[in-house]
Biopython code that builds the backbone (N, CA, C, O; Angstrom):
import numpy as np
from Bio.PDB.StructureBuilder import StructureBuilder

atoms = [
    (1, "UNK", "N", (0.830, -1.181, 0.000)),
    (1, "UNK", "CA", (0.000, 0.000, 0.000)),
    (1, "UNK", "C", (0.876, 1.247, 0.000)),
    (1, "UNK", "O", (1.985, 1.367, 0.521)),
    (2, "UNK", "N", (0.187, 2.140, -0.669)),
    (2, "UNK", "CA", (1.032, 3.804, -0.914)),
    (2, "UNK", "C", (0.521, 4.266, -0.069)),
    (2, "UNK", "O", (-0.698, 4.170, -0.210)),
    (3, "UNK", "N", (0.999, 5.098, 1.417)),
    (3, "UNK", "CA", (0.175, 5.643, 1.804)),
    (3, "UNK", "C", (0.437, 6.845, 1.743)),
    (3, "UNK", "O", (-0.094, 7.469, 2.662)),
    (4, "UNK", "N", (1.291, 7.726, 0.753)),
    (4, "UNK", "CA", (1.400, 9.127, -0.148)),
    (4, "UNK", "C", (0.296, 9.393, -0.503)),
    (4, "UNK", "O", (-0.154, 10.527, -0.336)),
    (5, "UNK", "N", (-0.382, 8.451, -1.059)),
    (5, "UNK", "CA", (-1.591, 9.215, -1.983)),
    (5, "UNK", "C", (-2.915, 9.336, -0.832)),
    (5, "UNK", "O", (-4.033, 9.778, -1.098)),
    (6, "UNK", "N", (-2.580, 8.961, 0.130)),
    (6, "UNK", "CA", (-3.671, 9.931, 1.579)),
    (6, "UNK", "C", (-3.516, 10.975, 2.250)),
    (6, "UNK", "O", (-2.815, 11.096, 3.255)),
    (7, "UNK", "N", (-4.294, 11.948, 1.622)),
    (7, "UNK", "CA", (-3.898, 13.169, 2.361)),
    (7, "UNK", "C", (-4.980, 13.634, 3.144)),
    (7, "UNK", "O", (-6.146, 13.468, 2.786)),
    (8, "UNK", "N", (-4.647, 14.236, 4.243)),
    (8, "UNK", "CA", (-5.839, 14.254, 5.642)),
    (8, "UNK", "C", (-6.548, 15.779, 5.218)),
    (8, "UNK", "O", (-5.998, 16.858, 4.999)),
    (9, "UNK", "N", (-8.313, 15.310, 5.196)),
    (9, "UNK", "CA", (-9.077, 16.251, 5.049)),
    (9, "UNK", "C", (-8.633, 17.599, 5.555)),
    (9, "UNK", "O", (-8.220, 17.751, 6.704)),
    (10, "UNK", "N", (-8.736, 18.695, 4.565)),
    (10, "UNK", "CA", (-8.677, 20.063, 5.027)),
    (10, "UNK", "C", (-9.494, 20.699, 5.889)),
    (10, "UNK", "O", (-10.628, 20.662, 5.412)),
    (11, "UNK", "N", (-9.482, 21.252, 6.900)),
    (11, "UNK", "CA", (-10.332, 22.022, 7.831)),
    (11, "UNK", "C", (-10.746, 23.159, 7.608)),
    (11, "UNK", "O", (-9.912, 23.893, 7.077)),
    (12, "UNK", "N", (-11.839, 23.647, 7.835)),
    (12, "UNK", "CA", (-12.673, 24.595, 7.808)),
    (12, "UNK", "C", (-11.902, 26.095, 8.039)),
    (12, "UNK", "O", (-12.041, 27.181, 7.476)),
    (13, "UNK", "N", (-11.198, 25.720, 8.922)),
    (13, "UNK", "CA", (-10.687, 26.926, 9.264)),
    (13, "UNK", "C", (-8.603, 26.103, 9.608)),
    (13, "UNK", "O", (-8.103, 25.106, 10.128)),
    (14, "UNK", "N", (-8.155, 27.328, 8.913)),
    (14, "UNK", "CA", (-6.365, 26.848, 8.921)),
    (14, "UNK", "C", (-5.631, 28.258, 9.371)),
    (14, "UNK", "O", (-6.083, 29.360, 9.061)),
    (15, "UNK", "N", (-4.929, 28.142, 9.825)),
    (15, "UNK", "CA", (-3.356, 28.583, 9.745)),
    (15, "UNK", "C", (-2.123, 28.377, 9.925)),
    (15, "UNK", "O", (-1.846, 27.327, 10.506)),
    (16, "UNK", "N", (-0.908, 29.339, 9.473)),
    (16, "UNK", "CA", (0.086, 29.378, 8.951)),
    (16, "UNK", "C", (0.888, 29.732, 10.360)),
    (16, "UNK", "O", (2.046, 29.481, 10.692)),
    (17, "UNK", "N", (0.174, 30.188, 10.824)),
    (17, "UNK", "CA", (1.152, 30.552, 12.228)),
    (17, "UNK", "C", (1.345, 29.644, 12.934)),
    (17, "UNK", "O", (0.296, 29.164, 13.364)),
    (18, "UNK", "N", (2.509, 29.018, 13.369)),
    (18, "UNK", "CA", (2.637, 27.643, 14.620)),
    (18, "UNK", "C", (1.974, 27.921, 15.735)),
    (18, "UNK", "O", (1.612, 26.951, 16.401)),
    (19, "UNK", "N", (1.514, 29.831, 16.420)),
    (19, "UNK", "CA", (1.296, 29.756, 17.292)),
    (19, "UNK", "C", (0.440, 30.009, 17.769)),
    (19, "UNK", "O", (0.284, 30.529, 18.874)),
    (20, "UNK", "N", (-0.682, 29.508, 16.601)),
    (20, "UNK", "CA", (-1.915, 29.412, 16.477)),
    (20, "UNK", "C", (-2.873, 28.451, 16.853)),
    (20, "UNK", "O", (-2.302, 27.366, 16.740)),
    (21, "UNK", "N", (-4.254, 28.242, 17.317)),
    (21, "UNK", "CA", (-4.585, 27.317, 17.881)),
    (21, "UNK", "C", (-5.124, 26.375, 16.344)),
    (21, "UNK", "O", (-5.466, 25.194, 16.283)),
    (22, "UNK", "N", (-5.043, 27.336, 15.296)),
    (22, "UNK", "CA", (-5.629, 26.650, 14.556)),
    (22, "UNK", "C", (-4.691, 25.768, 13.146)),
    (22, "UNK", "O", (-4.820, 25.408, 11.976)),
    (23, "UNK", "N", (-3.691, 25.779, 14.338)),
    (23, "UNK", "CA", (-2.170, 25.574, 13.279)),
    (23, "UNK", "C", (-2.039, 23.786, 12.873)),
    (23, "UNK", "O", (-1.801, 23.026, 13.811)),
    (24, "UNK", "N", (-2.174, 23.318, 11.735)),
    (24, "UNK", "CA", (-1.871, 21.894, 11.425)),
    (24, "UNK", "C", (-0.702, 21.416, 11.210)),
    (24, "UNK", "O", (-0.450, 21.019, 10.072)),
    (25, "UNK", "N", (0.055, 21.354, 11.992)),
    (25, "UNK", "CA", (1.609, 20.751, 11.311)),
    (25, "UNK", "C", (1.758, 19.575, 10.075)),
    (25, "UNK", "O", (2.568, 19.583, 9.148)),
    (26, "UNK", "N", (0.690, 18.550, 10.383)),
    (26, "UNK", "CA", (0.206, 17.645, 9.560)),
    (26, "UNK", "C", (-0.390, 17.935, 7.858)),
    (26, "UNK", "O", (-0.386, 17.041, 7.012)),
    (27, "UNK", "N", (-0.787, 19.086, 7.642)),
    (27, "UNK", "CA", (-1.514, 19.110, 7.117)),
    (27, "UNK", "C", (-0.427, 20.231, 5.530)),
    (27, "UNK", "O", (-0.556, 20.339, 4.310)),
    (28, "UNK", "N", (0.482, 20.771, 6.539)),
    (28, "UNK", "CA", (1.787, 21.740, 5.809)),
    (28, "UNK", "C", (2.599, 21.005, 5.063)),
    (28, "UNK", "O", (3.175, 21.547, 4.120)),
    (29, "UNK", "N", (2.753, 19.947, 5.279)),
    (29, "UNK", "CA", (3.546, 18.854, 4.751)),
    (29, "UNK", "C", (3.308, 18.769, 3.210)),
    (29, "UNK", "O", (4.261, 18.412, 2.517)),
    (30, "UNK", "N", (1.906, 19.119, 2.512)),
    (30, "UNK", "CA", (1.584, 18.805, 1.457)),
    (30, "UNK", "C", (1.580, 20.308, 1.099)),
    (30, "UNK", "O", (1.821, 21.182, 1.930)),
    (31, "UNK", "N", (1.254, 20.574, -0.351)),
    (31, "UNK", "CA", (0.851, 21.936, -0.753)),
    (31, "UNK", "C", (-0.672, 22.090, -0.790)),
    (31, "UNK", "O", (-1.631, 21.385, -1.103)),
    (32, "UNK", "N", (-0.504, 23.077, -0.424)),
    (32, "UNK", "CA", (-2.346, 23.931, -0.736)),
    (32, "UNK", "C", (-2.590, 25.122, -0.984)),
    (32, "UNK", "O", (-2.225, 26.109, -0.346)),
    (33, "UNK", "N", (-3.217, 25.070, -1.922)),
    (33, "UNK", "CA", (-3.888, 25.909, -2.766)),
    (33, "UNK", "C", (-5.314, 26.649, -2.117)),
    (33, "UNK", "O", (-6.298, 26.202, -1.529)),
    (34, "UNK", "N", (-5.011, 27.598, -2.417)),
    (34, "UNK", "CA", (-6.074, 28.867, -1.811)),
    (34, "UNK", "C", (-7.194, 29.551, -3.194)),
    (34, "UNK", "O", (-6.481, 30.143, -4.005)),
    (35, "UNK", "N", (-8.357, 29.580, -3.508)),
    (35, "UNK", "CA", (-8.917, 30.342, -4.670)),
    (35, "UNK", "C", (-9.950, 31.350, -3.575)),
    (35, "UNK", "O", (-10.693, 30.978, -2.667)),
    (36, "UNK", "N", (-9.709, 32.459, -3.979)),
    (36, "UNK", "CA", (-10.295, 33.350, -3.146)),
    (36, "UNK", "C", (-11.146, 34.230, -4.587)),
    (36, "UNK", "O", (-10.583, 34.973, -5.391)),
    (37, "UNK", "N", (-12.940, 33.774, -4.561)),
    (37, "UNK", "CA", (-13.578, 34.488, -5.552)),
    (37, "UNK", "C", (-13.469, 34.378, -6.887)),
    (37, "UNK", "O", (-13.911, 35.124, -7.760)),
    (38, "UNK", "N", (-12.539, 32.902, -7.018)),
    (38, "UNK", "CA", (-11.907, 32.263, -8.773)),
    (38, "UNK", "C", (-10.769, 32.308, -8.809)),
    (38, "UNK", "O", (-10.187, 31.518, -9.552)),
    (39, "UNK", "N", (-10.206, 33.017, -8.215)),
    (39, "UNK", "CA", (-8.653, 33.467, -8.374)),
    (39, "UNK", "C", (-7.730, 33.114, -7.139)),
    (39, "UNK", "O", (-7.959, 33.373, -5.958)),
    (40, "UNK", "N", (-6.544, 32.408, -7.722)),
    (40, "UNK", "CA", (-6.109, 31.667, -6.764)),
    (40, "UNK", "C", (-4.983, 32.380, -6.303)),
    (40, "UNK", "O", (-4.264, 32.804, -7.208)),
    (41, "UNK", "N", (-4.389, 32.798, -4.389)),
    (41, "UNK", "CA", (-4.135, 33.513, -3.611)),
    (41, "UNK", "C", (-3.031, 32.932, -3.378)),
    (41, "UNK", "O", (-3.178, 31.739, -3.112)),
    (42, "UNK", "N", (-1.444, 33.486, -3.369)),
    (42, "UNK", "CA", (-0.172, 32.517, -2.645)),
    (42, "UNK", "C", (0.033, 33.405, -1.614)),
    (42, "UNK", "O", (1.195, 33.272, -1.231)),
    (43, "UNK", "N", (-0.562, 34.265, -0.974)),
    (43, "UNK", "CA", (0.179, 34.858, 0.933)),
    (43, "UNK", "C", (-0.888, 34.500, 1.474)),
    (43, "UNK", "O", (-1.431, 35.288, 2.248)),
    (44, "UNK", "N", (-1.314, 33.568, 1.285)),
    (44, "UNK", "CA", (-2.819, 33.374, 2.591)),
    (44, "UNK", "C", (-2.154, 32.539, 3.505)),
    (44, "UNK", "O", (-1.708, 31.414, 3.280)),
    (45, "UNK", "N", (-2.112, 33.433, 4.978)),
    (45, "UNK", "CA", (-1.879, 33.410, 6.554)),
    (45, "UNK", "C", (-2.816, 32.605, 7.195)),
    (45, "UNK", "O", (-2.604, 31.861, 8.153)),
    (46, "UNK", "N", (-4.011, 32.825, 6.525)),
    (46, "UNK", "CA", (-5.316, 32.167, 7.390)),
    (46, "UNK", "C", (-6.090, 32.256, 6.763)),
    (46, "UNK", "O", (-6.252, 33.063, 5.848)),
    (47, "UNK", "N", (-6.982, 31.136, 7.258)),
    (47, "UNK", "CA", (-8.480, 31.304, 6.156)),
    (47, "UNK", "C", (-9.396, 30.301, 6.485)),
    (47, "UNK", "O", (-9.059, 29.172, 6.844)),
    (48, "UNK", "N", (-10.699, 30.740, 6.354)),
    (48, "UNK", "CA", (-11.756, 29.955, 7.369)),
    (48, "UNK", "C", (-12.649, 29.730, 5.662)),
    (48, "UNK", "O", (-12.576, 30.560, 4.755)),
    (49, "UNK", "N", (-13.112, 28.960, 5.620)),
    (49, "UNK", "CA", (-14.147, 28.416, 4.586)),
    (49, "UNK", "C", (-15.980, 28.834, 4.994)),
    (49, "UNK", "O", (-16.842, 29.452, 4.370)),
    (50, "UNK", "N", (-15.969, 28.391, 5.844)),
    (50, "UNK", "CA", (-17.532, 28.457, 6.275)),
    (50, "UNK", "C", (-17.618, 30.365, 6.548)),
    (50, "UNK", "O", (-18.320, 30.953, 5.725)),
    (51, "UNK", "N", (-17.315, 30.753, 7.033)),
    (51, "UNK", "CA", (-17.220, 32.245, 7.116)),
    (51, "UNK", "C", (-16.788, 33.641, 6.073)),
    (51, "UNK", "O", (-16.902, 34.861, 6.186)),
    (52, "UNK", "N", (-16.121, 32.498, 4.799)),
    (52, "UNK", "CA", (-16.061, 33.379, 3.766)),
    (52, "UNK", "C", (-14.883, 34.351, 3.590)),
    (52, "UNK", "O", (-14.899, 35.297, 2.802)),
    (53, "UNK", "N", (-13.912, 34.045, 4.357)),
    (53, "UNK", "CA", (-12.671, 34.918, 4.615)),
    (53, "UNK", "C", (-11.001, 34.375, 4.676)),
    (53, "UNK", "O", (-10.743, 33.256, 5.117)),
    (54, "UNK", "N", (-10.143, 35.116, 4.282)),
    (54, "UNK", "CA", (-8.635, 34.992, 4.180)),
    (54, "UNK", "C", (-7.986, 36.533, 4.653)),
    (54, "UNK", "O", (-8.410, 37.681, 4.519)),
    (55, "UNK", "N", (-6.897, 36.026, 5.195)),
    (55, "UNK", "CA", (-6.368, 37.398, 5.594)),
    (55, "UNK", "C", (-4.933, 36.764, 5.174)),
    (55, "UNK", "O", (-4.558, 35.604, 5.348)),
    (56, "UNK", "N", (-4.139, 37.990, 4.491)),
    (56, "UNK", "CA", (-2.754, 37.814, 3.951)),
    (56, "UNK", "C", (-1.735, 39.007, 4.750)),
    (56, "UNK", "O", (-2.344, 39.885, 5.362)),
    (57, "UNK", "N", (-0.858, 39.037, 4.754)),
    (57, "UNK", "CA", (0.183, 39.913, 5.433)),
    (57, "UNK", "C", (-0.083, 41.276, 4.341)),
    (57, "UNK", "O", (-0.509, 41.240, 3.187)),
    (58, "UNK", "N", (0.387, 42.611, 5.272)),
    (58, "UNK", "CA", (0.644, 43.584, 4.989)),
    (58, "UNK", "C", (1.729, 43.642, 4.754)),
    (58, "UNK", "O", (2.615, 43.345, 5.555)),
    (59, "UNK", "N", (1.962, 44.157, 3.250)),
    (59, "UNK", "CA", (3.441, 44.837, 2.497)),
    (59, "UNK", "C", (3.947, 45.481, 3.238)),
    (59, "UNK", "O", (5.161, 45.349, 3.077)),
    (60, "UNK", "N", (3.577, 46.631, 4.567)),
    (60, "UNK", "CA", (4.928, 47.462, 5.196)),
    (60, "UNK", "C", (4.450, 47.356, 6.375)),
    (60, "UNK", "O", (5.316, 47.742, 7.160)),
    (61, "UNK", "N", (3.195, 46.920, 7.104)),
    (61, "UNK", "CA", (2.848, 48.004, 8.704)),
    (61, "UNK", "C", (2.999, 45.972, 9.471)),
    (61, "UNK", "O", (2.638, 44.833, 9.177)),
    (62, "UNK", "N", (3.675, 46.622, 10.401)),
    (62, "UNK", "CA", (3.967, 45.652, 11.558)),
    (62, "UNK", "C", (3.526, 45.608, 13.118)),
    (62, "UNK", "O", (3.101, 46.646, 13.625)),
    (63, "UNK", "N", (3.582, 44.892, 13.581)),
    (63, "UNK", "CA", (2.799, 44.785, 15.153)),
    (63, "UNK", "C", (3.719, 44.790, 15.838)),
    (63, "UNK", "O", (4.821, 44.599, 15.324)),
    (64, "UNK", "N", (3.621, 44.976, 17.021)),
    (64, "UNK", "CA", (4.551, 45.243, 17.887)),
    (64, "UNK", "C", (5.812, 44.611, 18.458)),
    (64, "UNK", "O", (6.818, 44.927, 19.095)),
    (65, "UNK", "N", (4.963, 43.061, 17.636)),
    (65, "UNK", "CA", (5.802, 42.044, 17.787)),
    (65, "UNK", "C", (7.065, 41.760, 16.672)),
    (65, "UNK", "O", (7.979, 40.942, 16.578)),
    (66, "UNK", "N", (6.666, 42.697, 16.040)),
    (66, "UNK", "CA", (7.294, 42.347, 14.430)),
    (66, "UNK", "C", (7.041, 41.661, 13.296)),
    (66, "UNK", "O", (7.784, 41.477, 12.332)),
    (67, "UNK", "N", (5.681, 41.214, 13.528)),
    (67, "UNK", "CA", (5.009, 40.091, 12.430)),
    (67, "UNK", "C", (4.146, 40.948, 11.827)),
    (67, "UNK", "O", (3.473, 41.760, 12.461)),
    (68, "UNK", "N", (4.109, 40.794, 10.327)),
    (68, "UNK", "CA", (2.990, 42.020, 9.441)),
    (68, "UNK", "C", (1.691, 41.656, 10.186)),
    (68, "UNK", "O", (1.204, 40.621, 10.642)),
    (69, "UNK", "N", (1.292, 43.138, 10.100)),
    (69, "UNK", "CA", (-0.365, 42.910, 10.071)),
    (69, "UNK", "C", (-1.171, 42.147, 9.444)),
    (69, "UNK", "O", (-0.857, 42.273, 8.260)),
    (70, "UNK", "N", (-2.139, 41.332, 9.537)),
    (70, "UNK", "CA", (-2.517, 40.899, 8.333)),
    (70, "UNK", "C", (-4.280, 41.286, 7.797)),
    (70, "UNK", "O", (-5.334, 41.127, 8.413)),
    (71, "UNK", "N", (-4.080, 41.701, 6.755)),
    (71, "UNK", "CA", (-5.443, 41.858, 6.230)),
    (71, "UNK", "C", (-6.584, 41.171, 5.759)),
    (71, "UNK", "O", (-6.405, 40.426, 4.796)),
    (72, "UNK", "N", (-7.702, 41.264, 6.229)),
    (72, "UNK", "CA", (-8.840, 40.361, 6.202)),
    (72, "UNK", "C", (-9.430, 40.760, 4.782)),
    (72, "UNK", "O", (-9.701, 41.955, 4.667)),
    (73, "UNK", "N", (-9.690, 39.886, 3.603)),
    (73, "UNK", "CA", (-10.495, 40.074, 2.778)),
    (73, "UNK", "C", (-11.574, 38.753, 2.320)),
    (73, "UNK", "O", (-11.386, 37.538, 2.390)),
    (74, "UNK", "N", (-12.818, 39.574, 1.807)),
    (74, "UNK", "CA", (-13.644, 38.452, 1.866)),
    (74, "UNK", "C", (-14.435, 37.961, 0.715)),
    (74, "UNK", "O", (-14.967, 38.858, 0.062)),
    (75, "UNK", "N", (-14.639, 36.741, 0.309)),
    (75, "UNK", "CA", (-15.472, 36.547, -0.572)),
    (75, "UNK", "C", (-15.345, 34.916, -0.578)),
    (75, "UNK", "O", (-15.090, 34.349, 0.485)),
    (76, "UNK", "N", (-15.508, 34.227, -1.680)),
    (76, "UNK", "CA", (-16.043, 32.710, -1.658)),
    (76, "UNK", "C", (-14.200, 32.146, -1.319)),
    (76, "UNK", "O", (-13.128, 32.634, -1.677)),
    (77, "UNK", "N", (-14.419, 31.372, -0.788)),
    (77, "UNK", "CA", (-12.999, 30.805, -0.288)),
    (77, "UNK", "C", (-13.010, 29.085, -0.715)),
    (77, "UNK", "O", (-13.984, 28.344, -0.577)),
    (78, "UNK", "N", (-12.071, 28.812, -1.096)),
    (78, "UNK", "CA", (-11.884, 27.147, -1.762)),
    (78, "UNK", "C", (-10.522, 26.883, -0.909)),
    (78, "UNK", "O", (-9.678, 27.712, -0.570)),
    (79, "UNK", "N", (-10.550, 25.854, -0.728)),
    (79, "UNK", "CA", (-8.667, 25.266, -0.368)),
    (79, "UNK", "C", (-8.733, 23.903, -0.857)),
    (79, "UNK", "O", (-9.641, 23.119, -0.579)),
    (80, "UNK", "N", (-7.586, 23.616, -1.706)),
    (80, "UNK", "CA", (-7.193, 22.319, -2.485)),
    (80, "UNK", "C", (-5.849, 22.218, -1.925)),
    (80, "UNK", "O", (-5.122, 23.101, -1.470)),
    (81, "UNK", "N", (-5.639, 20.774, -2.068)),
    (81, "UNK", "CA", (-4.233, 20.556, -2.447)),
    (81, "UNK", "C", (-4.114, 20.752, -4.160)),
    (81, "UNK", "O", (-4.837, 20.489, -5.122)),
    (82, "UNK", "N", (-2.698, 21.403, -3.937)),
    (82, "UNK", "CA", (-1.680, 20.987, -5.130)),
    (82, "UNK", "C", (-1.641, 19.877, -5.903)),
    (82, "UNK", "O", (-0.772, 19.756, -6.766)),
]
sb = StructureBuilder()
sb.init_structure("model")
sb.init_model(0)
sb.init_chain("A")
sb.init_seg("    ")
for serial, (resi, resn, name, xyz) in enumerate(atoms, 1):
    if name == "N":
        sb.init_residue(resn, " ", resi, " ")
    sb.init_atom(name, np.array(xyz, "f"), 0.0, 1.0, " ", f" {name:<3s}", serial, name[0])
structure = sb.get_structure()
């Protein structure tokens, strides 16, 4: 048996941050693909499906911590693997 070609269902809601509650280590391993409204997104930080939203990093403004801001934009949200 291959067990490459099983890849574990995507969740509703993901992120990119480790120090996140909603962080999959499991799930990074593979590639995924983001289509936000038809058009497919490569800085998506986070992104919830059922709620209709992705937020990607800000080009210059930073938090206090030093990690970009990230901006919430919204419309029909898909996530595939690669």
């Amino acid at each position: 048996m291959n067990d490459t070609t099983t890849l574990p269902p995507l969740p509703d809601r993901l992120s990119g941050n480790p120090r996140s509650p909603h962080h999959d280590k499991e799930i990074f391993e593979h590639h995924i693909g983001i289509l936000l409204n038809g058009k497919e997104r490569t800085n998506v930080e986070e992104y919830c499906v059922s709620e209709g939203w992705v937020k990607i990093p800000s080009p210059k403004a930073l938090d206090r911590r030093g990690q970009p801001l990230l901006i919430t934009l919204k419309g029909t949200v898909e996530a595939f693997y690669k």
